[in-house]
Backbone as CSV, one residue per row, in Angstrom:
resi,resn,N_x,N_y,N_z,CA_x,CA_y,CA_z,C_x,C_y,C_z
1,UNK,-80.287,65.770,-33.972,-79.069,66.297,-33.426,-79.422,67.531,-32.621
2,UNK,-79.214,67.316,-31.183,-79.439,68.403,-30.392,-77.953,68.964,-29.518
3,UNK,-78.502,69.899,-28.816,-76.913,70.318,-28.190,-77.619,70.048,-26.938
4,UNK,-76.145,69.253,-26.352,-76.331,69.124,-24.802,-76.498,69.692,-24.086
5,UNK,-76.787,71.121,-24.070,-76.391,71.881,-22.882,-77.701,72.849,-23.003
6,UNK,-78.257,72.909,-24.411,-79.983,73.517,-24.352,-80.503,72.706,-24.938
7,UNK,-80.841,71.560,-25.397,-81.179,70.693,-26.182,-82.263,71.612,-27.402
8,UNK,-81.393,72.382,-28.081,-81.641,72.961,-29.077,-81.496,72.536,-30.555
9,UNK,-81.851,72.373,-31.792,-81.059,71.757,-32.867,-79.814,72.074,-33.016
10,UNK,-79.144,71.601,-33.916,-78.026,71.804,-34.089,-77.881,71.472,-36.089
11,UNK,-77.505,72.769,-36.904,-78.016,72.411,-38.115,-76.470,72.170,-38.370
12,UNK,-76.193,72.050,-39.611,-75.053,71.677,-40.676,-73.948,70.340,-40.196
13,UNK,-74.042,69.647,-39.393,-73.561,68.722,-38.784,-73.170,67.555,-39.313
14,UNK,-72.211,67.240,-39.825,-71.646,66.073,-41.212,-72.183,65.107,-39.970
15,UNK,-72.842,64.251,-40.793,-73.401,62.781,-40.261,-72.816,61.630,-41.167
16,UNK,-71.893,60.748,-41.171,-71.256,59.551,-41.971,-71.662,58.436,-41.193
17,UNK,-71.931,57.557,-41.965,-72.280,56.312,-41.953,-70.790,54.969,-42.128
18,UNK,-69.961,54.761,-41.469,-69.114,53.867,-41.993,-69.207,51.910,-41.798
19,UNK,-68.983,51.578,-42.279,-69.165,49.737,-42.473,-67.527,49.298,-43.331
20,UNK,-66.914,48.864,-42.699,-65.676,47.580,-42.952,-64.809,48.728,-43.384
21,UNK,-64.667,49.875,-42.284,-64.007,50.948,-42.860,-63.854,51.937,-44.075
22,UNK,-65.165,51.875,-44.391,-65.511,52.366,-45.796,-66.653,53.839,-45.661
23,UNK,-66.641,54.582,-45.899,-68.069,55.348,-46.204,-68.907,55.149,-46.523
24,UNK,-70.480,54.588,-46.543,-71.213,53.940,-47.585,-71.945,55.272,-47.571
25,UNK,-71.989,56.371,-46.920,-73.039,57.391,-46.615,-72.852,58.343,-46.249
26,UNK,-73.063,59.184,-46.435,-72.857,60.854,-45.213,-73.822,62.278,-46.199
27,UNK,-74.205,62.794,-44.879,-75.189,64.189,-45.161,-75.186,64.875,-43.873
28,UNK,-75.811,65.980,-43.893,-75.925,67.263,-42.946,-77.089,67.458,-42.516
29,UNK,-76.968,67.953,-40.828,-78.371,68.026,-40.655,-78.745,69.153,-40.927
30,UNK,-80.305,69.089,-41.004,-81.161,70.221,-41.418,-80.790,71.569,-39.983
31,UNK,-81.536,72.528,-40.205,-81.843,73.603,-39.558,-82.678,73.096,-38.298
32,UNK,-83.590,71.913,-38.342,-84.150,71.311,-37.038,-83.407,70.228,-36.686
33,UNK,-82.179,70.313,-37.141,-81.135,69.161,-36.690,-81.378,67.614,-36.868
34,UNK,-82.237,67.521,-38.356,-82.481,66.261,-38.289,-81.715,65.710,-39.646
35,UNK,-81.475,64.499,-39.563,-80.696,64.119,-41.277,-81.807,62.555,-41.246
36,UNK,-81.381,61.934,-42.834,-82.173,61.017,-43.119,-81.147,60.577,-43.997
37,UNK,-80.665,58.847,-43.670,-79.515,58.204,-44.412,-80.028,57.028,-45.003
38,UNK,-79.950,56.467,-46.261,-79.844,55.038,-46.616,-79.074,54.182,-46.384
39,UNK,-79.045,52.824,-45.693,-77.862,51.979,-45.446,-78.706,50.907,-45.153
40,UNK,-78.151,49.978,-46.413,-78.336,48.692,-46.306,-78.554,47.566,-44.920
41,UNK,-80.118,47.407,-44.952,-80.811,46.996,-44.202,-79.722,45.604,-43.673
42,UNK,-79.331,45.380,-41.731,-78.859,44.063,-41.320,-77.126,44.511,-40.973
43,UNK,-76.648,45.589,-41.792,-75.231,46.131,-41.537,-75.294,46.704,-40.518
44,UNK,-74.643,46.784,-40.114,-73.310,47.020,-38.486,-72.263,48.252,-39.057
45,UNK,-72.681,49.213,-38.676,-72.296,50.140,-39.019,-71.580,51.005,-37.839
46,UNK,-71.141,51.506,-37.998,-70.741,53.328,-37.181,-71.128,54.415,-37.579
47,UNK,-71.604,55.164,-36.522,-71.909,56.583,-37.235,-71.439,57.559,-36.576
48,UNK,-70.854,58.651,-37.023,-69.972,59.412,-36.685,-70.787,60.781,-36.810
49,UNK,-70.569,61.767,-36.058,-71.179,62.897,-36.098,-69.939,64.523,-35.641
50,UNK,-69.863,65.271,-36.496,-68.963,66.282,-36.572,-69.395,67.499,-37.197
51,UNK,-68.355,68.216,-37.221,-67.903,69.223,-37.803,-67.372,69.014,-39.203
52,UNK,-67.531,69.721,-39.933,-66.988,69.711,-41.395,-66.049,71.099,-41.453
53,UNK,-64.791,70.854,-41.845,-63.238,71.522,-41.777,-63.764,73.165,-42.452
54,UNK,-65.123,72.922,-43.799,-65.190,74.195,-44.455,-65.960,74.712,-44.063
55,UNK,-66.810,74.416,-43.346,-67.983,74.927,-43.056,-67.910,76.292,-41.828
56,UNK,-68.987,77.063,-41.727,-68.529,77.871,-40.515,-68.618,77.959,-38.942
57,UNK,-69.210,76.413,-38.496,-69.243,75.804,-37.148,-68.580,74.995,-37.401
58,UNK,-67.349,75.227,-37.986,-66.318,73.603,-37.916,-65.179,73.539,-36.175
59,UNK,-65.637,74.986,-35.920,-64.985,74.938,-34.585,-65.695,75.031,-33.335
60,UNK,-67.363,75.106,-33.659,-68.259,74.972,-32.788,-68.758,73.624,-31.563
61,UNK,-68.400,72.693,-32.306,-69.183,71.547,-31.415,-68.019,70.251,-31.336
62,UNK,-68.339,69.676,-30.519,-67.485,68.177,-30.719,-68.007,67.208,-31.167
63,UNK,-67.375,66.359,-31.741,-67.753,65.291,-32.037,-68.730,63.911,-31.618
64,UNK,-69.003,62.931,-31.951,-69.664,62.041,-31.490,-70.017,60.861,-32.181
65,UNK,-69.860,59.470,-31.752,-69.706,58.369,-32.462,-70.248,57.564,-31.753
66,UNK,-71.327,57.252,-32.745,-71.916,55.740,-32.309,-71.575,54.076,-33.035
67,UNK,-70.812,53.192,-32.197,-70.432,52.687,-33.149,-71.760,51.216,-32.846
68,UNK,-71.302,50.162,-33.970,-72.014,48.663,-33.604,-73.138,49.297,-33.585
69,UNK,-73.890,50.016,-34.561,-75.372,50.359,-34.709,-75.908,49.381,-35.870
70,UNK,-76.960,48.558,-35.853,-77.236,47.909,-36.672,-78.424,48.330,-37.311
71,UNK,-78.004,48.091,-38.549,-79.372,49.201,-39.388,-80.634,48.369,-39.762
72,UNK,-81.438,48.800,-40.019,-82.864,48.690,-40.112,-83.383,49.208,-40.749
73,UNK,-84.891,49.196,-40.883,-85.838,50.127,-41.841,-85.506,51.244,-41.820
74,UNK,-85.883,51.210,-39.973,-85.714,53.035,-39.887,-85.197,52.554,-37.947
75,UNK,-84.058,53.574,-37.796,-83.222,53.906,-36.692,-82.938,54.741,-36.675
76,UNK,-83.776,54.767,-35.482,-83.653,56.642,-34.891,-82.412,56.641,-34.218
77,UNK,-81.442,57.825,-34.414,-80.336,57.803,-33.912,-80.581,59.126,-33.192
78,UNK,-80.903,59.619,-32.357,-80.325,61.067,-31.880,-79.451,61.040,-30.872
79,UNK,-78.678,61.918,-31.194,-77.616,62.733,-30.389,-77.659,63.668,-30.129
80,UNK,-76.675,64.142,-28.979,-76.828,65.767,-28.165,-75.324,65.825,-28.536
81,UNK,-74.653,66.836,-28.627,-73.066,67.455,-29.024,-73.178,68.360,-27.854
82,UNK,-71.538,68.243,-27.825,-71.319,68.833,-26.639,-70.890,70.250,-27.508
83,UNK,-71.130,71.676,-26.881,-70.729,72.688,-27.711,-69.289,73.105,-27.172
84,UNK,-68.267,73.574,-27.528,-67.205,73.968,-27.705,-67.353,75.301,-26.632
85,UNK,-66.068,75.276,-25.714,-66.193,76.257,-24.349,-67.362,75.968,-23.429
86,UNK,-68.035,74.815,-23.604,-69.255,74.343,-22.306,-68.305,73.634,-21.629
87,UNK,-69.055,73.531,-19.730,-68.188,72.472,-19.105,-68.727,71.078,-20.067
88,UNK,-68.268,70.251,-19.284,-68.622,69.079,-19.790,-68.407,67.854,-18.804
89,UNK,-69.488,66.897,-18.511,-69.774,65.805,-17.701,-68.708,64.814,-18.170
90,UNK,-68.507,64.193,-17.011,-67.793,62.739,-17.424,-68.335,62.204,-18.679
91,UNK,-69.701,61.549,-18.606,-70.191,61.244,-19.722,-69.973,61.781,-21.102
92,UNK,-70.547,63.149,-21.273,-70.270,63.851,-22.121,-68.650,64.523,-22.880
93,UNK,-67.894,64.376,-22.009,-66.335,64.167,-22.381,-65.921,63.432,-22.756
94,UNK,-66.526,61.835,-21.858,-65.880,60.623,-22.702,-66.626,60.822,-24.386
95,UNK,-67.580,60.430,-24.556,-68.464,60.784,-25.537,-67.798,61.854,-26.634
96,UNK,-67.384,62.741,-26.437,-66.013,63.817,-27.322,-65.116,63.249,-27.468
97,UNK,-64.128,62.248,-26.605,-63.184,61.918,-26.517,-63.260,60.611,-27.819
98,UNK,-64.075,59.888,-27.892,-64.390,58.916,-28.875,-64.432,59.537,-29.833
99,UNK,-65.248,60.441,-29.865,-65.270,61.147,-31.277,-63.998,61.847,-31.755
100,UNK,-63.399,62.066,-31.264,-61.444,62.603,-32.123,-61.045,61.132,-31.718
101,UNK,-60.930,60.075,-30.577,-60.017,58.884,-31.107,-60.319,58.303,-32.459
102,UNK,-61.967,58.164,-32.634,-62.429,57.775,-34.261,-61.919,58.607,-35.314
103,UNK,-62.454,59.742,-35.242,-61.550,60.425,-36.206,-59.586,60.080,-36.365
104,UNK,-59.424,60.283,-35.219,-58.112,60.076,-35.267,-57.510,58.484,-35.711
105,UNK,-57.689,57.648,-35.288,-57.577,56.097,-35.500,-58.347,55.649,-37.326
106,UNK,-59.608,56.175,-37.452,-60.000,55.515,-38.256,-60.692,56.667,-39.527
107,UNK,-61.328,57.702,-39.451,-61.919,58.305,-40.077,-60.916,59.145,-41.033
108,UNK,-60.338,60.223,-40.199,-59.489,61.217,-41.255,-58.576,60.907,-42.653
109,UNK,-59.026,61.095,-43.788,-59.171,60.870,-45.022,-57.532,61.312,-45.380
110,UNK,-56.968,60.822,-46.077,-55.645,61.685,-46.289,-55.169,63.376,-46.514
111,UNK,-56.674,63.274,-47.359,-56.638,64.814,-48.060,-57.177,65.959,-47.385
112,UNK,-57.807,64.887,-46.093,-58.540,66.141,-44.979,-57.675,65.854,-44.005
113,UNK,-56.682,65.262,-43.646,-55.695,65.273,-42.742,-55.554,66.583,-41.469
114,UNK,-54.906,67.484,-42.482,-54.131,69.016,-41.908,-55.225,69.748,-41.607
115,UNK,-56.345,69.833,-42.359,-57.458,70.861,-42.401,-58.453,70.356,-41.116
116,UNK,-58.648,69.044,-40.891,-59.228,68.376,-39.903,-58.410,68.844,-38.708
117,UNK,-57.467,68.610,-38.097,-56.394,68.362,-37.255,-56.389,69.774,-37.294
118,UNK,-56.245,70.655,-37.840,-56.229,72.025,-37.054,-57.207,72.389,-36.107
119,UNK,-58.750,72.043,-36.884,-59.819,72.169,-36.446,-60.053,71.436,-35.269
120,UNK,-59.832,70.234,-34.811,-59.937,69.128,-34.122,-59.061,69.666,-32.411
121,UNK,-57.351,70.054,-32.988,-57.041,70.450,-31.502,-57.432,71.684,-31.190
122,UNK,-57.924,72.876,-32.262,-58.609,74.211,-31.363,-59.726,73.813,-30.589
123,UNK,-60.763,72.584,-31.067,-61.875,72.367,-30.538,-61.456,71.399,-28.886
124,UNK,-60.266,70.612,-29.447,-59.495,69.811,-28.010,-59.018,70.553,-26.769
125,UNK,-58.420,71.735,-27.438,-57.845,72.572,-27.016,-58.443,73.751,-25.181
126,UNK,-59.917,73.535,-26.029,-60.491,74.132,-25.109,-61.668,73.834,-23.999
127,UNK,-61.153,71.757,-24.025,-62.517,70.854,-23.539,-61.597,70.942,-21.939
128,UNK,-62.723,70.916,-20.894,-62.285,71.199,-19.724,-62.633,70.055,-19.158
129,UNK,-61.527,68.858,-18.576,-61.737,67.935,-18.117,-60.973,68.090,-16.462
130,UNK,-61.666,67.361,-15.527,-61.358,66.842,-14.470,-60.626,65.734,-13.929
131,UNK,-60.770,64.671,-15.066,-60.219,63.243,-14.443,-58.595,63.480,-14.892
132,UNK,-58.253,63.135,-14.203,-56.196,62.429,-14.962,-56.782,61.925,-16.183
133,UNK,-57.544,60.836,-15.831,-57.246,59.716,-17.299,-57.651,60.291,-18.797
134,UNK,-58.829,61.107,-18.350,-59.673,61.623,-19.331,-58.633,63.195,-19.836
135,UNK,-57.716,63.754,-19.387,-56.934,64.831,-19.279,-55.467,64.251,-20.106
136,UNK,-55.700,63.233,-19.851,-54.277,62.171,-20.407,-54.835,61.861,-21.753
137,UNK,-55.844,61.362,-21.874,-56.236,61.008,-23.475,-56.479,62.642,-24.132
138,UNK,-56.921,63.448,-23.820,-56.926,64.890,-24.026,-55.609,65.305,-24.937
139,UNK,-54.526,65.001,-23.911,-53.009,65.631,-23.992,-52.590,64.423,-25.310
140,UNK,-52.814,63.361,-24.997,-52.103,62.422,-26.569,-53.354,63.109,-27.788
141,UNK,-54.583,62.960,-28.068,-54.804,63.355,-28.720,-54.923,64.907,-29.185
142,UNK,-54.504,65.875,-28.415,-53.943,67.281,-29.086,-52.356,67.076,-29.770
143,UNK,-51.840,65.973,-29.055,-50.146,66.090,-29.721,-50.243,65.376,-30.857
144,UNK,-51.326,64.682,-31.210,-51.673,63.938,-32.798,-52.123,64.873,-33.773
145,UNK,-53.188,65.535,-33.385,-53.438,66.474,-33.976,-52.339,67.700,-34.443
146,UNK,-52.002,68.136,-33.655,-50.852,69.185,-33.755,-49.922,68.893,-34.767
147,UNK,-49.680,67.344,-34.351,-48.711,66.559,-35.583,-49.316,66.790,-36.614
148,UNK,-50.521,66.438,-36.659,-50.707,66.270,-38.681,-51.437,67.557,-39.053
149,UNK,-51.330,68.847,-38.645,-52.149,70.247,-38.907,-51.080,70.742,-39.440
């Protein structure tokens, strides 16, 4: 786990593993931004990469989701996060933007609802997009958030 914008590590970073909408997995990356997950070798998984609500970069970085990853011995997954107040590329926006629709659509837990969703539109709040379309998914997902904070 590096950051996009110095490709520097990036430590404490909740990494989840999900399959048939379930959790089978999740841990944090190290201080050199690396994590190490077990998941049943041949599954089709998603992996999701964030912020954690308690932690004290829960308003630092955005999100990021890889989904239809199929696991193996060993799969190297790295990612770059976009940091919170950087511009941000088409690419790299859409790429954020997945990461709160997942959260939003499929991830957020009941009990992390409000505590997520606060965190989620300060971090929405301040992503600087260019396109309409990408500015339009922006604006529905801050008014979701807002809703459940």
């Amino acid at each position: 786990m590096r950051s996009i914008t110095d490709r520097q590590p990036v430590p404490m970073i909740e990494v989840s593993v999900q399959h048939d909408a379930t959790v089978v997995e999740h841990t944090y990356t190290d201080t050199e931004g690396r994590y190490d997950l077990a998941v049943p070798a041949g599954d089709t998984v998603t992996v999701r990469f964030d912020t954690h609500e308690t932690l004290n970069n829960a308003e630092d970085w955005h999100p990021s989701v890889a989904a239809n990853v199929v696991a193996s011995d060993k799969v190297p997954l790295d990612r770059y996060l976009l940091p919170v107040g950087h511009g941000a590329t088409e690419a790299s926006a859409v790429d954020a933007l997945s990461g709160y629709l997942f959260a939003a659509g499929l991830w957020a837990q009941a009990e992390r609802n409000a505590a997520y969703a606060r965190t989620a539109a300060s971090r929405l709040a301040g992503l600087k997009l260019t396109s309409r379309v990408l500015q339009e998914v922006q604006l529905r997902l801050l008014q979701h958030f807002r809703a459940s904070a």
